[in-house]
C-alpha positions in Angstrom: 16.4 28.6 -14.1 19.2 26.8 -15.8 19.7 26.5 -19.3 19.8 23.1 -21.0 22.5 21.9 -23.0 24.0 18.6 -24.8 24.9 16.8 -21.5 29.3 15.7 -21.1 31.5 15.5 -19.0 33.7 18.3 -18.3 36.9 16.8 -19.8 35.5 15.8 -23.0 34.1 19.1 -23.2 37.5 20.9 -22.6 39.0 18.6 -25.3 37.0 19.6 -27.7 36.7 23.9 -27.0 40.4 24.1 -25.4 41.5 26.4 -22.2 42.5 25.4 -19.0 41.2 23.6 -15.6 41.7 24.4 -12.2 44.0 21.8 -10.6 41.0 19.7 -8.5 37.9 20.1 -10.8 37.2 16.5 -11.9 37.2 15.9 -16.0 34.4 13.4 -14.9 32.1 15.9 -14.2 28.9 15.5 -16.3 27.9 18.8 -17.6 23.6 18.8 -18.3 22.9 23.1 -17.7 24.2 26.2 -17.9 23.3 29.1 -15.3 23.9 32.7 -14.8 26.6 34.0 -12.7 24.8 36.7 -11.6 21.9 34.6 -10.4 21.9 31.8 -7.4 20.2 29.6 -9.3 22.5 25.9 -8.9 23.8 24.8 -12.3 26.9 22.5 -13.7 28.3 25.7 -15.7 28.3 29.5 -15.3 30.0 31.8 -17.7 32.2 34.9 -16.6 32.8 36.9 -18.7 33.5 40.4 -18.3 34.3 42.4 -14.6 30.5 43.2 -13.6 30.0 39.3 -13.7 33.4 39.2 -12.0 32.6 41.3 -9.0 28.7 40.2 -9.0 29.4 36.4 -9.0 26.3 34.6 -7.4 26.4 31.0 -8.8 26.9 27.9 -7.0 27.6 26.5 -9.9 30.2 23.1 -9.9 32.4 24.7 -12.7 32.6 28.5 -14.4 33.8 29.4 -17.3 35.7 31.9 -17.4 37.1 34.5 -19.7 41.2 35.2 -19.6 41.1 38.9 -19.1 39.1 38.6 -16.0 40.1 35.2 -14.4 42.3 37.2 -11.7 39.4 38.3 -10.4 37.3 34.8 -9.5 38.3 32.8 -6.8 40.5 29.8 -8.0 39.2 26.0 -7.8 36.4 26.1 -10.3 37.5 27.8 -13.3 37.7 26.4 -16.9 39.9 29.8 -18.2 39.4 30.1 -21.9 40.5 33.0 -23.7 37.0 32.8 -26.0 34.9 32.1 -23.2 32.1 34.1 -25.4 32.4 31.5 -27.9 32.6 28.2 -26.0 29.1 29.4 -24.1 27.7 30.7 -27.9 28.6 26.5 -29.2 27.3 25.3 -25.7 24.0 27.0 -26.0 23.8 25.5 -29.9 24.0 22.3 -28.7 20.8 21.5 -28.5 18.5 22.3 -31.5 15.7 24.9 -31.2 12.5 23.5 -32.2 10.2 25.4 -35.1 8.4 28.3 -33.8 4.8 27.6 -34.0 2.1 30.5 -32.8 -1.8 30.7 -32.3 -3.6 33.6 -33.7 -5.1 35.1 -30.5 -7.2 38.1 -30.5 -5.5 39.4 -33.4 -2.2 38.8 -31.7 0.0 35.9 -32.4 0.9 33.4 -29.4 3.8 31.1 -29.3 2.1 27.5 -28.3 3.0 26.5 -25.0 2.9 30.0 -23.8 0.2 30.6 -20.8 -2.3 33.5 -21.3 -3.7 35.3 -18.1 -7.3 35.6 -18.0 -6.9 39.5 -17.1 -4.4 39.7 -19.9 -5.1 42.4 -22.7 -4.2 42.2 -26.3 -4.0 44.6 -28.6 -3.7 43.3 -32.6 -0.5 42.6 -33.9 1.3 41.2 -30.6 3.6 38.8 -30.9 4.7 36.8 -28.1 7.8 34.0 -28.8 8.2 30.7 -26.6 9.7 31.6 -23.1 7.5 34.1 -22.2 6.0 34.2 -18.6 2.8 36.9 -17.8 1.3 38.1 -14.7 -1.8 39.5 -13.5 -3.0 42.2 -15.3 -0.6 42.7 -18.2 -1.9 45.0 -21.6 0.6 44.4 -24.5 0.0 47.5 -27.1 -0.1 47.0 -30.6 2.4 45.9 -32.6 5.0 44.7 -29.8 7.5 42.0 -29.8 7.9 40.4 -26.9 10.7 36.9 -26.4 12.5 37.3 -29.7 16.5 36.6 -29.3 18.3 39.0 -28.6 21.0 40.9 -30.5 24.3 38.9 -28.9 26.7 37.6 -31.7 30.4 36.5 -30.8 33.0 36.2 -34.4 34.5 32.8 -34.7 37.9 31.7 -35.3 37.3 32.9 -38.7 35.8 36.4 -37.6 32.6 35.2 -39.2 29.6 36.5 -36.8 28.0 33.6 -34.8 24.7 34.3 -33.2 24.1 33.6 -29.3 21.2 31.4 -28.6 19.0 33.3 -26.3 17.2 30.4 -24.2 16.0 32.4 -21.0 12.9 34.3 -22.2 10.9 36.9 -20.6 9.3 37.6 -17.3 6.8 40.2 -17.0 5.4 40.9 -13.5 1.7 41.5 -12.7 1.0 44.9 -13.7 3.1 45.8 -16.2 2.4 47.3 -19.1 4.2 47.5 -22.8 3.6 50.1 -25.0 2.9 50.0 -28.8 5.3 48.7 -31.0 7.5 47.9 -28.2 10.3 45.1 -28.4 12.0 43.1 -25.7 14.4 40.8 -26.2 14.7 36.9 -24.9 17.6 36.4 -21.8 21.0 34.5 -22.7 20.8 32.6 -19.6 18.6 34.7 -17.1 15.0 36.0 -18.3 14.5 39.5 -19.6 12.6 40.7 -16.4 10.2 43.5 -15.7 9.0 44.0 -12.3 5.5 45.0 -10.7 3.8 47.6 -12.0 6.5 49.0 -14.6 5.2 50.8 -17.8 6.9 51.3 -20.9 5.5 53.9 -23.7 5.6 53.4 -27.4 9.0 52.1 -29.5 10.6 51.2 -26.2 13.4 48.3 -26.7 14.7 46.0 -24.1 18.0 43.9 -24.9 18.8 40.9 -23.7 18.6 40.3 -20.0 17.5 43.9 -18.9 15.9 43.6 -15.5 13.8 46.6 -14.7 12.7 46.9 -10.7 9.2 47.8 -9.9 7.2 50.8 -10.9 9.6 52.4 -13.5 8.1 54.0 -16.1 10.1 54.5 -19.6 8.6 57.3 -22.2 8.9 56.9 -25.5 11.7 55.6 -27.9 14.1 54.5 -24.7 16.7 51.9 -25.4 18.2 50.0 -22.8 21.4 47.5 -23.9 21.6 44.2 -22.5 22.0 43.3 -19.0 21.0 47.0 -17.8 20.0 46.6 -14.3 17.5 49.1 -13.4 16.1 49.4 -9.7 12.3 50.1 -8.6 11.0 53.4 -8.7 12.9 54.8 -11.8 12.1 57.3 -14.5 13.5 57.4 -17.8 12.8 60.3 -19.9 12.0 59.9 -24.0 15.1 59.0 -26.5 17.7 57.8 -23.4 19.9 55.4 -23.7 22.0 53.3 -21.4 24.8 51.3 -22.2 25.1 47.5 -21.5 25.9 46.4 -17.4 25.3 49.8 -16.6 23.1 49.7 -13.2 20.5 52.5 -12.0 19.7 52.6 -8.7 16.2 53.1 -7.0 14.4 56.6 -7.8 16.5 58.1 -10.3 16.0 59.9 -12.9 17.1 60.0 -16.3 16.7 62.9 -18.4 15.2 63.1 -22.4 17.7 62.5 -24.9 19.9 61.2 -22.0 22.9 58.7 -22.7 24.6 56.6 -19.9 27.5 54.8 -19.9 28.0 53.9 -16.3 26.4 53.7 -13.3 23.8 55.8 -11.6 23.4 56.2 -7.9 19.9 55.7 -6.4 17.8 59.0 -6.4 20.2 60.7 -8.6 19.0 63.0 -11.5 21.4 62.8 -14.6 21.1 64.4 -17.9 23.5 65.2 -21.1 25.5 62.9 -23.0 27.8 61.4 -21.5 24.7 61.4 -18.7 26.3 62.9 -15.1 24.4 64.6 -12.6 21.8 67.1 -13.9 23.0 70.3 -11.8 26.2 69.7 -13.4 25.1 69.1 -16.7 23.6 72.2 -16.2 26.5 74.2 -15.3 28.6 73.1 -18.4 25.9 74.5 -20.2 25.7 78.1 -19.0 29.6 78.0 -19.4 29.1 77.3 -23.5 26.9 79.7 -23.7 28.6 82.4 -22.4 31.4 82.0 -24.2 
């Protein structure tokens, strides 16, 4: 679903951030909403900005903004290249205010208003649940979980001072799923924070910003996923891994305890060790140490 922002046309918009136009885009385009590139949602604006979004561009969007390093790699007639692409979507996003946070106290939990409550949901004290968040059937949120804050997505300005992202996408979880105690996921940029059918997470689990996990994964204790980590259905993730951001996991893999990824891992794989690589060869490396 596309973001909204402070509506303009693209030329006054370029006037005032900088970079460059595609010969053919018209400066008269009016600009209203910013979308994913990942996502086929139809928007006015989609940023690209690093070479997963590159390679995984989706959009239909009129215009995308598009970061220096990796303009080569999107298909010329749309672009607006800017070499701080991060920070022209960061000001975008700003452009409209966010309204005051109000919340409900709801079986001990605290509701954003606005926010619709399932009437198979379950709540344990201590919840809380921020504006943008969509529940299915069936949810249980355990004690003492976050669930729709922003996310942890700052760019430095021309000064190097740290500007925060807006986070305006929220969080989708699917019927099913179930969040641990003191659990935290974090609001999308653009696209929701999804989780699919079915998928449970165990205590001090945390979810960055725009993580989509498939269906029926299951996520012991104390994982942490960076944002945009694509996971697939069907995946196991042993306690204390980690997986770097844009890194993608493919259906039925498994990730060991104590695990830390940094790139991608193929469907029904095992991996284990830090860096994580296949568990029979992490295994191997091992007996080698220890003979020596």
């Amino acid at each position: 679903m596309p973001v909204a922002i402070a509506q303009a046309t693209l030329g006054a918009l370029v006037d005032a951030h900088g970079g460059a136009l595609d010969g053919g885009l018209s400066r008269d385009l009016l600009v209203r909403a910013l979308g994913a590139a990942e996502r086929a949602d139809a928007c006015d604006l989609s940023p690209v900005l690093h070479d997963r979004g590159a390679a995984s561009l989706r959009a239909p969007a009129a215009v995308l903004l598009t970061a220096t390093r990796v303009a080569g790699r999107v298909p010329e007639g749309r672009r607006w290249v800017h070499p701080r692409a991060d920070l022209v979507l960061a000001r975008l996003l700003a452009s409209l205010p966010e309204a005051p946070v109000e919340f409900e106290l709801v079986d001990g939990a605290q509701i954003a208003r606005g926010v619709a409550l399932p009437a198979d949901l379950r709540l344990e004290p201590g919840v809380v649940v921020f504006p943008g968040v969509r529940l299915g059937a069936r949810v249980r949120l355990g004690a003492g979980s976050v669930v729709g804050r922003v996310g942890f997505g700052f760019v430095d300005d021309e000064q190097g001072a740290p500007l925060r992202i807006p986070h305006r996408a929220g969080v989708t979880l699917g019927d099913g799923v179930e969040i641990g105690a003191l659990c935290t996921i974090d609001a999308g940029v653009l696209a929701p924070t999804e989780l699919g059918r079915d998928t449970k997470l165990d205590a001090h689990v945390h979810l960055g910003h725009g993580v989509v996990l498939g269906a029926r994964c299951r996520l012991a204790a104390q994982v942490g996923l960076a944002g945009s980590v694509a996971i697939e259905d069907d995946v196991w993730i042993g306690g204390q891994a980690g997986i770097a951001d844009h890194c993608r996991v493919g259906r039925g893999a498994r990730i060991a305890a104590k695990a830390g990824v940094i790139g991608d891992v193929p469907s029904g794989a095992i991996f284990a060790g830090y860096p994580a690589v296949a568990r029979s060869r992490w295994l191997r490396g091992h007996a080698k140490l220890y003979r020596a």
